[in-house]
N, C-alpha and C positions, 0 to 999 in steps of 0.2 A: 324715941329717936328724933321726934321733929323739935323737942326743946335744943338738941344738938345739932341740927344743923338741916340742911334743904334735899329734902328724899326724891329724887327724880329717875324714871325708869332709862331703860336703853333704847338704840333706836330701832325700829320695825319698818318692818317691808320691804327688806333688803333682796336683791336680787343678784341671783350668780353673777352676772356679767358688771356687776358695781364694786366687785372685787379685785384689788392688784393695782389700783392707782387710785389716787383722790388724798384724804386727809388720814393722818395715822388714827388707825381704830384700837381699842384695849378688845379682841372677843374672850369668849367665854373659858376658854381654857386657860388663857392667864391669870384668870382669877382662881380659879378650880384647884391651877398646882401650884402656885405659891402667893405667900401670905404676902410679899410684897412685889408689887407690879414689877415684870423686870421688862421694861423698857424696851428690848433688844429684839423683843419676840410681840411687837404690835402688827398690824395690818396695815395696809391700806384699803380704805373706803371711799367709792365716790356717792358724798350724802349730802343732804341739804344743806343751804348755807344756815336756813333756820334752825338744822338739827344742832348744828355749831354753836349757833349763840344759846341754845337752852342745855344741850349738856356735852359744854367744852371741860375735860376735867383740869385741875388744877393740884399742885403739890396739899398733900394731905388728905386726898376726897382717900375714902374708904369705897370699897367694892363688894358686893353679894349676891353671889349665883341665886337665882330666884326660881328657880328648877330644877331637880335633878330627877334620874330614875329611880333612886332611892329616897324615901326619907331624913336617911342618915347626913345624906350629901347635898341638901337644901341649905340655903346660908352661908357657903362656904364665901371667906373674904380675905380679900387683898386689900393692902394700903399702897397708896402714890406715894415716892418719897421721891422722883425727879420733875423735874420740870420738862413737859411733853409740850412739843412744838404743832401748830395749828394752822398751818399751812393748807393751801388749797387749791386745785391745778385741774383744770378739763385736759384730755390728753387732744390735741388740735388735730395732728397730723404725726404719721414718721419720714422718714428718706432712706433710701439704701437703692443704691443702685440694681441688685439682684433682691429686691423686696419680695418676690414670690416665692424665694426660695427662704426664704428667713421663718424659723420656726412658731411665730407666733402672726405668721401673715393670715391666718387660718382666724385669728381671734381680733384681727384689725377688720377684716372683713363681716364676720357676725356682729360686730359693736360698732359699725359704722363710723370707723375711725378712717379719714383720707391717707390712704399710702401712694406716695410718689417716687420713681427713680431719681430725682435730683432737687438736691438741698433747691435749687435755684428753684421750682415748681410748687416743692411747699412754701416756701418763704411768700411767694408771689400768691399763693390760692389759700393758705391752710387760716389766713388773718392769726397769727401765732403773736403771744407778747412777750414770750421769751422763749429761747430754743439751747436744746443741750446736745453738744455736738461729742460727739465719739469715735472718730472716724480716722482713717491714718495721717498719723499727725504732716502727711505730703500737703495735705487740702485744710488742715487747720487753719493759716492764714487767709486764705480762698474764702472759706464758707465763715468766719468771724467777724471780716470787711464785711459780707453779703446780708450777713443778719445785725451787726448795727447799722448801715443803709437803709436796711427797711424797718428802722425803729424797734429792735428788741432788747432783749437782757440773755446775756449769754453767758453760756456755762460751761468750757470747755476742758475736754483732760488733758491732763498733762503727758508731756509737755505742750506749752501753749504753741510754742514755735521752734523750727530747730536752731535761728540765726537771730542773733544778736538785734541785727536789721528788721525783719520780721516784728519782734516783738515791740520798738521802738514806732514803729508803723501803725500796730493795733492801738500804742497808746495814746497817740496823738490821735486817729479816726475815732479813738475812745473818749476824749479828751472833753469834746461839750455836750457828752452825753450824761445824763443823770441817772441811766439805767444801770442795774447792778451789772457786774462784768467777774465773772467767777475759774477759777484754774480748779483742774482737778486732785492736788496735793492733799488727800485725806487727812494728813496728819494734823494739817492746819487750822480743822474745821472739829476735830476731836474736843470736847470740853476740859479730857486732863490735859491736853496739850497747851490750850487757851489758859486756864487755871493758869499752869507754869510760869507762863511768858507773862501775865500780867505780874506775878509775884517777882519776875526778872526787873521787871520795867521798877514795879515800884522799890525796888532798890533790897528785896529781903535777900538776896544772894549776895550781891556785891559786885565786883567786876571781873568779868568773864575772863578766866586763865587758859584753859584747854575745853573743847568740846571734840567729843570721838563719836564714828560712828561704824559700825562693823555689820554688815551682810555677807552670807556667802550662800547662796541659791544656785543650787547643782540644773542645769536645765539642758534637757535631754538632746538626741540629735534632732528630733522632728522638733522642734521648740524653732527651728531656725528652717530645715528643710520643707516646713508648712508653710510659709509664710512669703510672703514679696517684699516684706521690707524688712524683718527683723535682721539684725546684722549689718543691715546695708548702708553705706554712707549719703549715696544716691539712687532714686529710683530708676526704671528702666528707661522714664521719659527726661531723666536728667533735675527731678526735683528733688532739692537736699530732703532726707528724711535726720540722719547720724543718730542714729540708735545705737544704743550701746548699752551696757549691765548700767551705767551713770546716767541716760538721759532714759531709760522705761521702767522696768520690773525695779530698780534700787535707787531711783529718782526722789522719792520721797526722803530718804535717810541723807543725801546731801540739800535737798532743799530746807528740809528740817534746823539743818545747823544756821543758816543762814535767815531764817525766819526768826529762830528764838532770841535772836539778838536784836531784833527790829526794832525802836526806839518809839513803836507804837502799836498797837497790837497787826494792824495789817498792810505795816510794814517788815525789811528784811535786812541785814548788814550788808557791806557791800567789803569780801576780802580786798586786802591790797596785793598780794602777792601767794603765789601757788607753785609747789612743786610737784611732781607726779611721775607715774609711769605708766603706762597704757601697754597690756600684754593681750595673746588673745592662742587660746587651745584651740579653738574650734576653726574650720576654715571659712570663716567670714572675713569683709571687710572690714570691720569694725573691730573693737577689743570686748570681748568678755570678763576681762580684769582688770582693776582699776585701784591705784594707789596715788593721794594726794595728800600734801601737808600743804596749808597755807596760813595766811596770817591777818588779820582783822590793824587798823592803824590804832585801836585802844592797847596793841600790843598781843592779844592772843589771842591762841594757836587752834588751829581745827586737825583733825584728822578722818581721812575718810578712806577705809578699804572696805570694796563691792569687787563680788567676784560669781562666776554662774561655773567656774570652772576645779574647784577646791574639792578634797578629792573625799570631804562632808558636809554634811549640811549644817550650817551654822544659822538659826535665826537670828533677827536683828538685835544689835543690843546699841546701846550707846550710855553716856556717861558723859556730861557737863558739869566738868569743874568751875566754881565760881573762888574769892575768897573770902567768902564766907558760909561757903557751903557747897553743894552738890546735887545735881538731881540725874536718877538713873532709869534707864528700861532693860530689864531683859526678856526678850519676849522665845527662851528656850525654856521656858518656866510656866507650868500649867495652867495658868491663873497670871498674866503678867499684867502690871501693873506702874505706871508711870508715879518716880517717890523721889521725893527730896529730903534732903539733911540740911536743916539750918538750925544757927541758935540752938544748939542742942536736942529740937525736937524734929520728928517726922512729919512729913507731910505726905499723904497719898493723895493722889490729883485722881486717880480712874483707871478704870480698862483702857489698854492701848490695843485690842486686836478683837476680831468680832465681825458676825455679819451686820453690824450698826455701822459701821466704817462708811459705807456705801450710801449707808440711808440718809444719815447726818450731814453727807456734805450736798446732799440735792436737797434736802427740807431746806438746811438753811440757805440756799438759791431762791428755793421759793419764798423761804418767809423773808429776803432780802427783794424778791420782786414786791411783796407786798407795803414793804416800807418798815420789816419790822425791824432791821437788823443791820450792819455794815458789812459785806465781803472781807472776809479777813487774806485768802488768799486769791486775791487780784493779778494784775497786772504788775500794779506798783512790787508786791513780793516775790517777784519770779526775775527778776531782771538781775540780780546778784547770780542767783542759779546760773540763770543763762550763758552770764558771762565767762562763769569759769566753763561750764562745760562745751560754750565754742570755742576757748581758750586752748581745750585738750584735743580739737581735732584743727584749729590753727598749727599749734605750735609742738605739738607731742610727735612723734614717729613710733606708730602702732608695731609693737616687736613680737614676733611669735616664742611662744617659749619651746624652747630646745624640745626635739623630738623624743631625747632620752627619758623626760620626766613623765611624759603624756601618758595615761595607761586607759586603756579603752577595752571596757569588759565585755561588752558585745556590740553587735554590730549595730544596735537600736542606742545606746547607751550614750552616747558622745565622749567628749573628751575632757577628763577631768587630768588636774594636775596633783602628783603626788607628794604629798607634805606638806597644799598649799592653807589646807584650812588651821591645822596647828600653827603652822609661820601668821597667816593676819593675825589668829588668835594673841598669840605672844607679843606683836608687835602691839594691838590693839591695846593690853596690858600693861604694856613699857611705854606706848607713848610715842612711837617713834613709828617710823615707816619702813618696808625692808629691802637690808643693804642687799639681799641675794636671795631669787626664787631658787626654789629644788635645782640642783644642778646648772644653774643660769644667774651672773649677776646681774640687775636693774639699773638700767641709765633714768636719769632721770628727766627732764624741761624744766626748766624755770620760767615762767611767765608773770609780767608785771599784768595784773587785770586790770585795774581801772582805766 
């Protein structure tokens, strides 16, 4: 084995409380049950930086259980065939206003982790070099000012901002900073995703004809009636939130379209023109249903129907026509899997769904604080987003759908609309948007974006 290659053990003297953050770890069981590392299922460890540089693994290292209860089950081995990120983070501090009551305030305190009620406390005491904000997107502006002021690298989810104005604000305060500066758009940060968009840029598709994008997430009555903001267009103290099925839970599928067109990888297109309708089942402020066509100045067309209100569940799919090829998801398929048609052959780019979704876009945060990598979804690719969907609460008139359609099977259940997920279905198919909900025709807005 050593004329092949460099034989180095694992690391020891690991302690329970080194578990659940630090650098992704391969343990034992991934090697045990299957033959090639699956990625999706590492750990995180907080270990030496020494343990790092002597056995950081790398694409092709082989793995072998050096233990088992049985004999049989000694030597068991996995091979690496991805590229595993190496990223590394002390956790500083957290914030949460009701921190005591937060389920893991129990394990900040035995691990001697500072928890404070207000971002403003940690910022000021925690000496943090970069901080990830999660918090309702009323105070995203607030605490993103707060943490580039005090020299960090931030990482915020999406949406970054609800207003147009807002985001324009961050950019400029962002603007002589060299610290990385990250949104939360998973899809962005996905390698099949990435894959795609470079093979976009480098010209193997051609020029973009149509791009679709189809959700329909049935979301119950307490989905709204838990919450202080969800629904809302403004909070109670008068701070825009405008949440809606387009700017939360089906936010990624429209920013999506407008990222894969970016003329760089982290950048985004910016439509010139958008039509829509904005309905809404449920009794909120906002719309739960969302129908848009608009139009890019190379000439094409996007479509995007998200709805929480369709009377099934439809997982995401989408489909980007180029002309000279196409590349598709559909993620109602066991195994879904981001694929292009070009030049006659297939391309499969990866999994698009996964508990890695989550992992992937804070490692590469970090290995972006550390210098290794560029933010692909920034600032700079979120401002296309933005502008159309401040576009649909500018200039749209939120319509309720006719009472006749609504059918509400209990009293826990909310309110779905009948016929609605066949009608995007077909529409999504055809290409087009719909001239008429169940029982209700759709008016629509026109809005010039840029």
């Amino acid at each position: 084995m050593g004329d092949l290659g460099t034989i180095f053990g694992g690391v020891t003297s690991i302690k329970p409380q080194d578990y659940g953050y630090g650098t992704p770890f391969l343990p034992y069981k991934n090697v045990f049950k299957n033959s090639k590392v699956d990625v999706d299922e590492l750990v995180l460890m907080n270990v030496k930086p020494q343990d790092i540089q002597k056995r950081s693994a790398i694409y092709g290292d082989i793995f072998f259980t050096a233990s088992s209860e049985t004999p049989d089950e000694v030597a068991m081995s996995s091979v690496l065939l991805d590229d595993v990120p190496k990223a590394m983070y002390t956790l500083a501090g957290v914030a949460d206003p009701y921190i005591e009551q937060a389920s893991l305030y129990r394990y900040f305190v035995d691990n001697h982790i500072p928890a404070y009620n207000t971002v403003d406390a940690l910022l000021d005491n925690a000496g943090a070099d970069a901080v990830y904000i999660a918090s309702p997107v009323a105070y995203h502006t607030r605490q993103c000012l707060l943490a580039i002021k005090h020299r960090c690298a931030v990482f915020c989810e999406k949406p970054l901002a609800p207003r147009m104005e807002d985001v324009l604000r961050l950019q400029r305060a962002h603007a002589t900073s060299r610290l990385p500066f990250g949104v939360g758009f998973q899809w962005s940060f996905l390698p099949a995703f990435i894959r795609a968009k470079q093979d976009i840029i480098n010209g193997v598709y051609g020029r973009p004809v149509m791009l679709k994008s189809l959700v329909a997430w049935q979301r119950n009555k307490d989905y709204y009636a838990t919450s202080t903001w969800k629904g809302r267009i403004r909070d109670a103290e008068g701070n825009w939130i405008m949440d809606s099925v387009a700017t939360n839970a089906a936010a990624h599928h429209l920013h999506n379209i407008f990222f894969m067109l970016g003329d760089e990888l982290d950048a985004a297109a910016m439509p010139v023109s958008a039509k829509a309708s904005l309905r809404r089942a449920n009794p909120i402020e906002s719309f739960d249903t969302c129908s848009i066509m608009g139009a890019f100045d190379s000439g094409a067309r996007f479509l995007y129907l998200a709805t929480h209100s369709a009377d099934s569940n439809i997982q995401p799919m989408l489909s980007y026509t180029f002309e000279k090829g196409q590349i598709d998801l559909d993620m109602n398929v066991p195994q879904p899997v981001l694929r292009g048609m070009a030049g006659g052959r297939t391309i499969e780019y990866g999994r698009a769904r996964g508990p890695h979704e989550e992992r992937i876009k804070l490692i590469s945060f970090l290995e972006a604080c550390a210098g290794g990598q560029t933010m692909l979804s920034g600032i700079r690719s979120v401002i296309p987003y933005t502008r159309v969907t401040n576009a649909l609460f500018e200039t749209a008139r939120i319509r309720p759908f006719p009472s006749q359609s609504i059918m509400r099977t209990d009293p826990q259940a909310g309110c779905f609309v009948k016929g609605l997920g066949e009608l995007f279905l077909q529409c999504f198919m055809e290409n087009r948007l719909p001239m008429k909900t169940p029982n209700g025709r759709i008016r629509f807005f026109f809005s010039v974006v840029q």
